[in-house]
Backbone and ligand atoms as CSV (ligand in chain L), in Angstrom:
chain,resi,resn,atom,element,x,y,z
A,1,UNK,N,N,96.410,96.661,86.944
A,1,UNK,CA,C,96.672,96.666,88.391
A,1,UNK,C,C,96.730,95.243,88.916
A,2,UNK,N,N,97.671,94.660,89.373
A,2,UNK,CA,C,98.033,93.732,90.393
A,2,UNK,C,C,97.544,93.791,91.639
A,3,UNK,N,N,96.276,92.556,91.998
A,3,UNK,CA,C,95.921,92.838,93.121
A,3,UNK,C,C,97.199,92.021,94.710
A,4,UNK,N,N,98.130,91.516,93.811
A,4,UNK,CA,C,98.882,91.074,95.096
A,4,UNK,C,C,98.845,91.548,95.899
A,5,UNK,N,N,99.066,91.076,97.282
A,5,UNK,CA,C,99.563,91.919,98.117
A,5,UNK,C,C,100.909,91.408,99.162
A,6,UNK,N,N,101.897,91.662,98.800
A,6,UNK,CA,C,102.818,91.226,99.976
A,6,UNK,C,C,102.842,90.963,101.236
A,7,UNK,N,N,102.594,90.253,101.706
A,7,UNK,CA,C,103.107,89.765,102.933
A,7,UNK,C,C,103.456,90.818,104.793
A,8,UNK,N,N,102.488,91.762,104.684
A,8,UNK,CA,C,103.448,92.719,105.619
A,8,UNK,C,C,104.237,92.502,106.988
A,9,UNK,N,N,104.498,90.902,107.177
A,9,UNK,CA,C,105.154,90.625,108.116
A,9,UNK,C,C,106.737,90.511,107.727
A,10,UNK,N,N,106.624,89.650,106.360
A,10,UNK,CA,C,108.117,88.708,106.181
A,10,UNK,C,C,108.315,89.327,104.787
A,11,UNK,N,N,107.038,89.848,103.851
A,11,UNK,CA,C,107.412,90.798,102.844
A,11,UNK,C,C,107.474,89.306,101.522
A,12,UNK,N,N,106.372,88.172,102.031
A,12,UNK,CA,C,106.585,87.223,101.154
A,12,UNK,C,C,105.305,87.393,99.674
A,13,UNK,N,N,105.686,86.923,98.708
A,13,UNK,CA,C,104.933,87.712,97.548
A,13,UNK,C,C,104.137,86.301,97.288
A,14,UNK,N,N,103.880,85.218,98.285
A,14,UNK,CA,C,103.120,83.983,98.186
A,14,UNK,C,C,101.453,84.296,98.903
A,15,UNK,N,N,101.354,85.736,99.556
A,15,UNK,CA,C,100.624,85.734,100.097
A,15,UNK,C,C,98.973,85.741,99.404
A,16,UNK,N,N,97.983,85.370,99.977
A,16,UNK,CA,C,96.945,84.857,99.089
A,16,UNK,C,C,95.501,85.114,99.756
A,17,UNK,N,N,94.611,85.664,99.005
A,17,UNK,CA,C,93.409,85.870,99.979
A,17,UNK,C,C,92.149,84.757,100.095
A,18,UNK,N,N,91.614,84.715,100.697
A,18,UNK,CA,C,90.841,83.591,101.229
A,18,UNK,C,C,89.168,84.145,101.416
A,19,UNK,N,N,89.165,85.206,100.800
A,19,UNK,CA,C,87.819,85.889,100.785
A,19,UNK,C,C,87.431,87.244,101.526
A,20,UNK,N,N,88.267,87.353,103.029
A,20,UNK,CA,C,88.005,88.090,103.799
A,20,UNK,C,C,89.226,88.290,104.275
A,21,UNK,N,N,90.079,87.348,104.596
A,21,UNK,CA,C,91.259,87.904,105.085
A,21,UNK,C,C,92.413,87.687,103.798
A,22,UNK,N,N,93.453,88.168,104.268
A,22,UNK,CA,C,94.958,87.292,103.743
A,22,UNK,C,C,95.681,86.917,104.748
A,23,UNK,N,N,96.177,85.832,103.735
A,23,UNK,CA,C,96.792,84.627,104.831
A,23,UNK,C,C,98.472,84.482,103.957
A,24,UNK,N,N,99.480,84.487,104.547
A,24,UNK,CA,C,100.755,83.924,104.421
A,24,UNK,C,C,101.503,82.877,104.776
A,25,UNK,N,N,101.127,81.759,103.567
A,25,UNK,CA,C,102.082,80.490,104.138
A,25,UNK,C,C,103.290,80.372,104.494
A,26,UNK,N,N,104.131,81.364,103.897
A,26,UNK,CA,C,105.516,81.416,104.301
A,26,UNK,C,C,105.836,81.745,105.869
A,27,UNK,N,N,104.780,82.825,106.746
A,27,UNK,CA,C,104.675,82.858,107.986
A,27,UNK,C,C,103.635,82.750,108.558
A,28,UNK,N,N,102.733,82.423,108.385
A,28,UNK,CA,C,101.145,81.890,108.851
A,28,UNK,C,C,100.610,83.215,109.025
A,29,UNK,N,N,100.986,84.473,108.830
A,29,UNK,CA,C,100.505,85.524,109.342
A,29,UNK,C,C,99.366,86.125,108.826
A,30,UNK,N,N,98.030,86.322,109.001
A,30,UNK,CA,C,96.925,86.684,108.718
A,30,UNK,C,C,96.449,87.947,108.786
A,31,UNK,N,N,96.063,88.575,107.663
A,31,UNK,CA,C,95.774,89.462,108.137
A,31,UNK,C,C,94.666,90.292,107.345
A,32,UNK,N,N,93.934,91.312,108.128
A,32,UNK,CA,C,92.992,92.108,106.459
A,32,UNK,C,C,93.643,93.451,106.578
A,33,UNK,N,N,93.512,93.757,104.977
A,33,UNK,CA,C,93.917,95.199,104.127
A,33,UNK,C,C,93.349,96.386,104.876
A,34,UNK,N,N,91.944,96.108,104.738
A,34,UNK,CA,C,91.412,96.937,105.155
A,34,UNK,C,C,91.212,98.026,106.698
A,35,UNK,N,N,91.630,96.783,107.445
A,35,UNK,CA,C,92.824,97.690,108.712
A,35,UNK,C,C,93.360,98.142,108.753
A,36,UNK,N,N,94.304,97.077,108.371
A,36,UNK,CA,C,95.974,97.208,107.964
A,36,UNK,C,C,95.866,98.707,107.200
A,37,UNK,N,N,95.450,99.026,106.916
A,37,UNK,CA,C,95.183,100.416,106.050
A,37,UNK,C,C,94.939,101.309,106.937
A,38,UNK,N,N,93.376,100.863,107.894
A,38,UNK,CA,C,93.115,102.302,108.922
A,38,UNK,C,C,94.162,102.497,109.648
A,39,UNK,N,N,94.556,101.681,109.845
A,39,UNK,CA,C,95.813,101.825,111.251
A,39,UNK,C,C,97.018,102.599,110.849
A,40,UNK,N,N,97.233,102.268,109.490
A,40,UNK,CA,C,98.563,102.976,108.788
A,40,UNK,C,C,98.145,104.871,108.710
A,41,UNK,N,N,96.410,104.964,108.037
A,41,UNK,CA,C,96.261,106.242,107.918
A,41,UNK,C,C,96.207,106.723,109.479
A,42,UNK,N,N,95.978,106.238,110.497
A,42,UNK,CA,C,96.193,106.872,112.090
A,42,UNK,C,C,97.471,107.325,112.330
A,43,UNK,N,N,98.098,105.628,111.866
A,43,UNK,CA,C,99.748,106.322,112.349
A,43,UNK,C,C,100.264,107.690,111.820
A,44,UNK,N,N,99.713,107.546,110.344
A,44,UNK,CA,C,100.388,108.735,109.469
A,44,UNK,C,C,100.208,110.292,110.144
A,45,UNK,N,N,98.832,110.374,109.880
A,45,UNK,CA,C,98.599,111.475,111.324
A,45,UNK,C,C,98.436,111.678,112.507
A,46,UNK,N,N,98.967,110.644,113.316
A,46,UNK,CA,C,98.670,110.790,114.453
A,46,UNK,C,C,98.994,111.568,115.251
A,47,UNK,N,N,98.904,111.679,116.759
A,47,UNK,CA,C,99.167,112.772,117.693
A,47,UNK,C,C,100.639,112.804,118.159
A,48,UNK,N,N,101.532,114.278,117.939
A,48,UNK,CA,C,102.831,113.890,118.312
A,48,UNK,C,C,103.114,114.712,119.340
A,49,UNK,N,N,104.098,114.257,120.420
A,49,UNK,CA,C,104.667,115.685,121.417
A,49,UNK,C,C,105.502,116.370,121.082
A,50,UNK,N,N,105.841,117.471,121.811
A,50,UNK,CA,C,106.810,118.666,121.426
A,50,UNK,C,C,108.200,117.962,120.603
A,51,UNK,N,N,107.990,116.884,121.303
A,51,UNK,CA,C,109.538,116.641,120.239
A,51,UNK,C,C,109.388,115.511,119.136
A,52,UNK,N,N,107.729,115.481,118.639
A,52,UNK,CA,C,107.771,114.552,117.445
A,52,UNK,C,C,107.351,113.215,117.611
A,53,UNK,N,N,107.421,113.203,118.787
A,53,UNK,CA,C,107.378,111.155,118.866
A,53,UNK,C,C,105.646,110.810,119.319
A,54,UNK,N,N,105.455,110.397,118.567
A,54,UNK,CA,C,103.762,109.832,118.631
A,54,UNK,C,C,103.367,109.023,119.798
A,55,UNK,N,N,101.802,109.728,120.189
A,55,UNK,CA,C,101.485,109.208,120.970
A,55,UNK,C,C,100.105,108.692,121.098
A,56,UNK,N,N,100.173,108.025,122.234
A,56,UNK,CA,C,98.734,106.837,121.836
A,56,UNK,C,C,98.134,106.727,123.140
A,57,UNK,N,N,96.455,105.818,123.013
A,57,UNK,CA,C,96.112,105.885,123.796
A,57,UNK,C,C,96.798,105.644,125.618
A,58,UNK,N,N,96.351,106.290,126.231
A,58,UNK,CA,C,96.875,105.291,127.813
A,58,UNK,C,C,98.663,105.748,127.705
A,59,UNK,N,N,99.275,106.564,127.130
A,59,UNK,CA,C,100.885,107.072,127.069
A,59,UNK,C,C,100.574,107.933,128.509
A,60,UNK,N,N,101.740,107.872,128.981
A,60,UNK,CA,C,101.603,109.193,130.599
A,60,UNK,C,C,102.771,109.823,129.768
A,61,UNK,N,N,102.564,111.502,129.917
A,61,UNK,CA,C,103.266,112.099,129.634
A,61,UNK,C,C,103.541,113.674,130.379
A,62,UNK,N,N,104.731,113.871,130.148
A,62,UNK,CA,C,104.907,115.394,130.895
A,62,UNK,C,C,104.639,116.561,130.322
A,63,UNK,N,N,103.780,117.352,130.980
A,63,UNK,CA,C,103.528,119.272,130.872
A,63,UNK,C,C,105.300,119.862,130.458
A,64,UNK,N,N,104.891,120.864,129.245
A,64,UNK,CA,C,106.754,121.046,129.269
A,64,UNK,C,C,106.730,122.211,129.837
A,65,UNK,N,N,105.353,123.502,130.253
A,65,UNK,CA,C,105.447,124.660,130.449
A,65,UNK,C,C,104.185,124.694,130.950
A,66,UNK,N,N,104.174,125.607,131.856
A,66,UNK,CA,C,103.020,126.328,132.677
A,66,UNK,C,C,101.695,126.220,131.884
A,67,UNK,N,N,100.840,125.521,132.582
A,67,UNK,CA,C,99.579,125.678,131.576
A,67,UNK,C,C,98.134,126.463,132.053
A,68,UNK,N,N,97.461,127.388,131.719
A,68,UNK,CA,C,96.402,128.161,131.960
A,68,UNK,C,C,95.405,127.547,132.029
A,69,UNK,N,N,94.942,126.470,132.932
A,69,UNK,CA,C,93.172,126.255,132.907
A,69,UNK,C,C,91.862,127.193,132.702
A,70,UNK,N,N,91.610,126.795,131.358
A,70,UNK,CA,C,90.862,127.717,131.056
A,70,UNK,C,C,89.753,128.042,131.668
A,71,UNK,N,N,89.242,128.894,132.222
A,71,UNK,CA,C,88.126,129.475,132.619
A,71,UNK,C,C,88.278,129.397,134.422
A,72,UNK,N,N,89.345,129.282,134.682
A,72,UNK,CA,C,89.811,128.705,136.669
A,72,UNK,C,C,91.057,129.735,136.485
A,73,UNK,N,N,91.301,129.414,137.696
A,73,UNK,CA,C,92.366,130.557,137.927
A,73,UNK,C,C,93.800,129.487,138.176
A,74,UNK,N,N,93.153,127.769,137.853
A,74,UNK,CA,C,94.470,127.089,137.766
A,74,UNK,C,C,95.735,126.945,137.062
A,75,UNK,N,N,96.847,126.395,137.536
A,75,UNK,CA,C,97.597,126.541,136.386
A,75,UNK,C,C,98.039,124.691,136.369
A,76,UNK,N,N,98.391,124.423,134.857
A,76,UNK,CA,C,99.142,123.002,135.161
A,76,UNK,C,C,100.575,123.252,135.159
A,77,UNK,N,N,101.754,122.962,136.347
A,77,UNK,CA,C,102.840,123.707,136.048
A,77,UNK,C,C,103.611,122.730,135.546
A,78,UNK,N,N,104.305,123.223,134.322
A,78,UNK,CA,C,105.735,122.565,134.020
A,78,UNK,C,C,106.232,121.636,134.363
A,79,UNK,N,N,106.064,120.372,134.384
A,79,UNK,CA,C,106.822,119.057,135.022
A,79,UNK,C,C,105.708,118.573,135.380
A,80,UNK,N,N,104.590,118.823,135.242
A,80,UNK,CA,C,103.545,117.765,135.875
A,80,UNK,C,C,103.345,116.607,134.919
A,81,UNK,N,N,103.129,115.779,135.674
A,81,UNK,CA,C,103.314,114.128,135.036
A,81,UNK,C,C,101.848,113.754,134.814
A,82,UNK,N,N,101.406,113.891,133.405
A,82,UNK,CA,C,100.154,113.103,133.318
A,82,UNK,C,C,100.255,111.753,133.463
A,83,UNK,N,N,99.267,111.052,133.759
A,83,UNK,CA,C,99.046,109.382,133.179
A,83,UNK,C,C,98.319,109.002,132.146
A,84,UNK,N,N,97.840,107.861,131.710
A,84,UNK,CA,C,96.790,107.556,130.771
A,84,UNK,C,C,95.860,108.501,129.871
A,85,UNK,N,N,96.611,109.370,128.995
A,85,UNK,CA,C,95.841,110.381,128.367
A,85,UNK,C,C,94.988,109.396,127.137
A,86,UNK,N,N,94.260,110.158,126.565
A,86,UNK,CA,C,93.781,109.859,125.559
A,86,UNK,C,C,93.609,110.465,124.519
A,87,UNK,N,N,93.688,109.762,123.534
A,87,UNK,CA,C,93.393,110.805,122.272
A,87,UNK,C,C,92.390,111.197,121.897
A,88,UNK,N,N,91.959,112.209,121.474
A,88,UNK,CA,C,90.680,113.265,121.131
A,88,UNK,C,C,90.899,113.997,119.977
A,89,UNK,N,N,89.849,114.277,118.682
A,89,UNK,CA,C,89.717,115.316,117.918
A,89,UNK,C,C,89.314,116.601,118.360
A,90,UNK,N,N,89.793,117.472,118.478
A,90,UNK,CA,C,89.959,118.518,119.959
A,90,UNK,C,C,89.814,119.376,118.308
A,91,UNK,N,N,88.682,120.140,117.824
A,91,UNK,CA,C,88.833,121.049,116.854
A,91,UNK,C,C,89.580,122.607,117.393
A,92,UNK,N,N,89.907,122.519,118.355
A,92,UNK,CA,C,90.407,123.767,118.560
A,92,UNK,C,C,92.376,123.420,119.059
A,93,UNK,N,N,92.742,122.380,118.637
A,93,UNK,CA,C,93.824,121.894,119.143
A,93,UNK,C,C,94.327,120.862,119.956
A,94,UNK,N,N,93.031,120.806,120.909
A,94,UNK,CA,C,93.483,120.080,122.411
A,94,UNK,C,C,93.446,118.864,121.989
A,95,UNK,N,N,94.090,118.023,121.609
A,95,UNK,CA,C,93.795,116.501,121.361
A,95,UNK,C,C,94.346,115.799,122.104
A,96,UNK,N,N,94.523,116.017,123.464
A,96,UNK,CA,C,94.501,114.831,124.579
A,96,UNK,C,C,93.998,115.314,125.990
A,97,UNK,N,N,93.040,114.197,125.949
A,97,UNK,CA,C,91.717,114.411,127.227
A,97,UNK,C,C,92.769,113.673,128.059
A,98,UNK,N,N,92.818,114.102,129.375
A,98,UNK,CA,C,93.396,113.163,130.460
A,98,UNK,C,C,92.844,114.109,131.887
A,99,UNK,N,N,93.359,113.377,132.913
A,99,UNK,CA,C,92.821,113.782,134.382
A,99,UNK,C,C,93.848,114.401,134.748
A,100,UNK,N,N,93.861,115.681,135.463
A,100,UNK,CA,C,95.319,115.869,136.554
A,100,UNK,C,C,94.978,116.182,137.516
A,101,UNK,N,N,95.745,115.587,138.542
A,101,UNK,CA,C,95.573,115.586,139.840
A,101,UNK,C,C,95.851,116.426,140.473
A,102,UNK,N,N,94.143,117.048,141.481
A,102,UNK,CA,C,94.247,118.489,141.452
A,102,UNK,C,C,93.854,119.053,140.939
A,103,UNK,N,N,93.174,118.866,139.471
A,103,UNK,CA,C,92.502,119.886,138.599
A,103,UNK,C,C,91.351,118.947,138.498
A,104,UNK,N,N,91.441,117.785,137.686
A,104,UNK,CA,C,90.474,117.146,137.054
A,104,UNK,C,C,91.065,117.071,135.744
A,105,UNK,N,N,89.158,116.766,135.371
A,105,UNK,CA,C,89.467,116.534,133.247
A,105,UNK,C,C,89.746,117.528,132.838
A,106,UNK,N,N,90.663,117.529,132.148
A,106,UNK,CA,C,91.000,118.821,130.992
A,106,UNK,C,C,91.937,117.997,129.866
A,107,UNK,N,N,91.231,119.228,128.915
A,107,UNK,CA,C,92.108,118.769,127.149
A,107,UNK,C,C,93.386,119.444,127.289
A,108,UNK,N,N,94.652,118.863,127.012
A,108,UNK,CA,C,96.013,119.434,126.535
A,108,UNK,C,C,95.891,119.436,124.946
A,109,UNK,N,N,96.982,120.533,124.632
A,109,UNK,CA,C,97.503,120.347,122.975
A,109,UNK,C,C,98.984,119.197,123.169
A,110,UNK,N,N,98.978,118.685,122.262
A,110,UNK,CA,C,100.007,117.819,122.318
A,110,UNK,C,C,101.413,118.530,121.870
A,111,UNK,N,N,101.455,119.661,121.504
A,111,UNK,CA,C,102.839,119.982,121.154
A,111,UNK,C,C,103.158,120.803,122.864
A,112,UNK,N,N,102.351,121.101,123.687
A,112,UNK,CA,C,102.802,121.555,124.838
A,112,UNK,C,C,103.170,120.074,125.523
A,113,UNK,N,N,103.568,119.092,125.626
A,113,UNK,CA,C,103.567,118.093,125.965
A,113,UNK,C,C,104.710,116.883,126.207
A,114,UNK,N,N,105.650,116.480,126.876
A,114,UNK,CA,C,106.325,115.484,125.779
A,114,UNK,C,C,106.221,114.257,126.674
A,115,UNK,N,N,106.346,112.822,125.876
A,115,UNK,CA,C,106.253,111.418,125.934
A,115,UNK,C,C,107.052,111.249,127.282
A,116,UNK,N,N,106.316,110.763,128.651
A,116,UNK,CA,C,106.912,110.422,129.623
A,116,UNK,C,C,107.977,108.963,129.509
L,1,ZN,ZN,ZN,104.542,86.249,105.802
């Protein structure tokens, strides 16, 4: 096994570690693996809307259909414009906590959802 590691800015194979980080002379770009890794396994699964496109903390996004507040007799209707949601491990689905105005906090599923 080759511990190289390429370069993930410019893709240069000069890149070299320094103990804790890696560093690339070809673009000064610094960086550690070990992020660079968590961040990749987030992206991989991360949270997507009805039509696929990933979303992240602080995204405002739109209700695509009538939504049932659970345990109220509210509804969130169709076209309502969230702001600043957040992401959540929601074991029952809901993986984005956000506020709506008019209701309050409540969890959405992200496939009822899409990227404002
Ligand atoms: Zn580089």
């Amino acid at each position: 096994m080759d511990d190289q590691i390429n370069c993930p800015q410019c893709n240069s194979e000069n890149a070299y570690n320094d103990g804790s980080l890696w560093n690339c002379p070809d673009c000064g770009h610094e960086w550690n693996p070990d992020t660079a890794a968590a961040a990749d396994a987030e992206a991989g699964q991360g949270v997507r809307d009805a039509n696929g496109n990933p979303l992240a903390d602080g995204d405002s996004v739109t209700v695509i259909k009538d939504l049932k507040v659970k345990g109220s007799s509210l509804v969130v209707k169709g076209g309502t414009k969230v702001k600043n949601i957040r992401l959540v491990d929601g074991a029952d689905g809901h993986n984005i906590a956000c506020k709506i105005d008019g209701i309050g906090a409540m969890n959405l599923k992200s496939e009822f959802v899409k990227k404002a």
